[in-house]
C-alpha positions in Angstrom: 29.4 -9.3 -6.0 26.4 -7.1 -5.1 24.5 -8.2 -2.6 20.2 -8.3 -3.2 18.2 -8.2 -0.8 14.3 -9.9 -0.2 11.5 -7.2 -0.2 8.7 -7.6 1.7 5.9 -6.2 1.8 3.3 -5.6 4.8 -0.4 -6.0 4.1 -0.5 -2.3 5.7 1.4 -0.9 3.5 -0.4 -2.7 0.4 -3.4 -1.3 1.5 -1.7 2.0 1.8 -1.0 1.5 -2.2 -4.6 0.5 -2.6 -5.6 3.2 -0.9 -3.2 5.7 -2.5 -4.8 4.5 -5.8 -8.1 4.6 -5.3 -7.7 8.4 -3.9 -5.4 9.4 -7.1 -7.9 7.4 -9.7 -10.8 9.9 -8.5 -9.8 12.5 -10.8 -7.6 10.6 -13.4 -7.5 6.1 -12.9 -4.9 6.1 -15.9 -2.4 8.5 -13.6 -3.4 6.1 -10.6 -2.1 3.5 -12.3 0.8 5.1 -13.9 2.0 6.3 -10.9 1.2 3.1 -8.4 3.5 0.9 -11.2 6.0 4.0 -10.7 6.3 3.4 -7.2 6.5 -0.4 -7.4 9.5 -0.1 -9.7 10.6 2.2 -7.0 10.3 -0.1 -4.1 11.5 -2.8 -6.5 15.1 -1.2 -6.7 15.4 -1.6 -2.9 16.5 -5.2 -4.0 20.0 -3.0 -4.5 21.2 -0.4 -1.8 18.7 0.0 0.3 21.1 1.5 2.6 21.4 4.8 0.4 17.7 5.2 1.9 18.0 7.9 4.9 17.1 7.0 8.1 13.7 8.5 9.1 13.1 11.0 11.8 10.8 9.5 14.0 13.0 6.9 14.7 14.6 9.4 17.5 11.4 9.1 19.2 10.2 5.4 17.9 13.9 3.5 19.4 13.6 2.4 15.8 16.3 2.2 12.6 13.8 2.5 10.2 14.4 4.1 6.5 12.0 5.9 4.1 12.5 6.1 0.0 10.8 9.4 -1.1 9.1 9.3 -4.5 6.9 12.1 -5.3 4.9 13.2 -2.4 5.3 10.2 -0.4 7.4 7.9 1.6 8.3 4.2 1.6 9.0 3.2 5.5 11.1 0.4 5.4 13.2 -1.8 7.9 15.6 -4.2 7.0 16.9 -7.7 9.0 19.7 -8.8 7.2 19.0 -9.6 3.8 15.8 -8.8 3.7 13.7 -5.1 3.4 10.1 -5.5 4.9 8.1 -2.7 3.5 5.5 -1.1 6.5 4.1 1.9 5.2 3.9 3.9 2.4 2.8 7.6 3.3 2.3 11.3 2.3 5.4 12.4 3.1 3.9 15.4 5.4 2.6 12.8 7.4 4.7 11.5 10.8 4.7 7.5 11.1 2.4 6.7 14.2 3.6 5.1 17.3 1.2 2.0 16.6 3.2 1.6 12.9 6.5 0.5 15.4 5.0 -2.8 16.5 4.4 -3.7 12.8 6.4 -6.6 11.6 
């Protein structure tokens, strides 16, 4: 039996969504919302595998076992506690996660 895990998602990284729409819907709101309903089917399937996510690079430097899901031009930070994945940031991916992201839930 597969096992499912809980996804979670911070309010930092739901206003990193709202953010990401409102800057995408400034030229086209229909590919805004096309895309932000992209990437929730995309953080959706974390429910399944999330291990096949690879570990970010930062975490050399945050002490942290944290995992990204790319999709497009950005990056789904996530860490998981057993069962569950708790979403913290979602990112351009040319951007490094900040030091004050590692005390996030």
């Amino acid at each position: 039996m597969k096992k499912k895990y809980k996804v979670d998602i911070t309010a930092t990284a739901e206003a990193d969504i709202a953010e990401l729409w409102d800057y995408i819907a400034q030229d086209n709101p229909d590919a805004a919302t096309s895309f932000i309903l992209q990437l929730e089917e995309q953080i959706a399937s974390l429910e399944q595998y999330p291990e096949r996510c690879p570990l970010i690079p930062e975490n050399e430097f945050l002490d942290r076992s944290y995992r990204h899901l790319l999709f497009g031009n950005y990056r789904t930070i996530f860490k998981m506690i057993d069962t569950q994945v708790i979403i913290l940031r979602v990112i351009h991916g040319a951007r490094l996660l900040a030091l004050q992201t590692a005390t996030a839930p």
